[in-house]
C-alpha positions in Angstrom: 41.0 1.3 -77.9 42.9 -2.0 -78.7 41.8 -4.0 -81.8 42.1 -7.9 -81.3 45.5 -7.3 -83.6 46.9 -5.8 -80.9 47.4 -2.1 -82.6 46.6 1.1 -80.7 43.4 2.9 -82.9 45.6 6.1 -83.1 42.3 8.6 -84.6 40.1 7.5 -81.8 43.2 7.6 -79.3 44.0 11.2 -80.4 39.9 12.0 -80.6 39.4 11.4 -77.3 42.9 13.2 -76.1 41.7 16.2 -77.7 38.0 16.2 -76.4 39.6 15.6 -73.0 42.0 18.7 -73.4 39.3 20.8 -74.6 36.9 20.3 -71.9 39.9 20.7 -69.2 40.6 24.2 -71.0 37.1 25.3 -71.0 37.3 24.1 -67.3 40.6 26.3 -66.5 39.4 29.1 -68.7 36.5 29.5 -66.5 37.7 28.8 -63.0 41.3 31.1 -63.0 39.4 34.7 -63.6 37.6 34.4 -60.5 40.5 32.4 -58.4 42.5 36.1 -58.1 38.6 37.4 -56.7 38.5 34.6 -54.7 41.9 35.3 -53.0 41.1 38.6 -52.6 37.4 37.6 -50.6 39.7 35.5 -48.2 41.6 38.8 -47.4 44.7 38.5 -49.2 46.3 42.1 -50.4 46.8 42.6 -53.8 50.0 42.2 -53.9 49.8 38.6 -52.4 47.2 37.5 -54.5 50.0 38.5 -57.1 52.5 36.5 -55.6 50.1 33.5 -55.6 49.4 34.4 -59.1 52.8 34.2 -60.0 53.8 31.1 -57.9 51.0 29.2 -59.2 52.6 29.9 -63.0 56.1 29.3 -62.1 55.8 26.7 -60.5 53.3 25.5 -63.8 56.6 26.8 -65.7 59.0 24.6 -64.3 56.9 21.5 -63.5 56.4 20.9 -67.2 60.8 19.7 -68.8 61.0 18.1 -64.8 58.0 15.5 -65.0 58.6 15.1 -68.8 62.3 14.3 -67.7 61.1 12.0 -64.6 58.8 10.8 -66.9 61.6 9.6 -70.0 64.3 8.6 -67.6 62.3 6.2 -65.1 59.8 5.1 -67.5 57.6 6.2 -65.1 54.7 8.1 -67.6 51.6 6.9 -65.6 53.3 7.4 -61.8 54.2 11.1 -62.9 50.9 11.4 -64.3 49.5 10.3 -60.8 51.8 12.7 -58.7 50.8 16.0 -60.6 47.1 14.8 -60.8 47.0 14.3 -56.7 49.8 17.0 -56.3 47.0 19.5 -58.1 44.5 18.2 -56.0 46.3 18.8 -53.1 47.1 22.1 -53.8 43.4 23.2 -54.4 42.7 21.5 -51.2 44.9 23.5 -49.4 43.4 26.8 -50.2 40.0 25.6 -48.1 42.2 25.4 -45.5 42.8 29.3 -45.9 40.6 30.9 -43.3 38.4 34.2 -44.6 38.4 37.4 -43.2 
């Protein structure tokens, strides 16, 4: 969204950040209902699908101040970016990896 000027379009910047952040919530909003149902179907108890449950939101707690601070004190915005998007990846990876009951 550069102009020849050189200047960052800041409505169509934050337009398309906000249509990219809606469409990722929709996305969430629908998968993490059934991800407790889909623990459960690869045998997990209820009380360790709970403890996934929480991990997955602690650990979503505490990521958030340490890549913003990675991200401010090594100027590294778009490698942090890159490590949470592969590190999520990996993550749901890993739970085909879980064999069912």
């Amino acid at each position: 969204m550069m102009r020849s000027n050189g200047q960052w379009d800041v409505k169509a910047a934050s337009a398309h950040a906000g249509l990219f952040h809606f469409l990722y919530s929709c996305g969430r909003a629908c998968l993490l209902p059934f991800l407790t149902l889909y623990l459960r179907y690869l045998g997990l108890t209820a009380t360790m699908t709970g403890i996934a449950m929480a991990t997955r939101c602690l650990v979503t707690l505490a990521w958030g101040p340490v890549s913003s601070l990675l991200a401010k004190r090594y100027n590294r915005r778009r490698a942090v970016v890159m490590g949470s998007l592969l590190g999520s990846a990996a993550i749901a990876l890993l739970l085909l990896l879980l064999p069912p009951a």
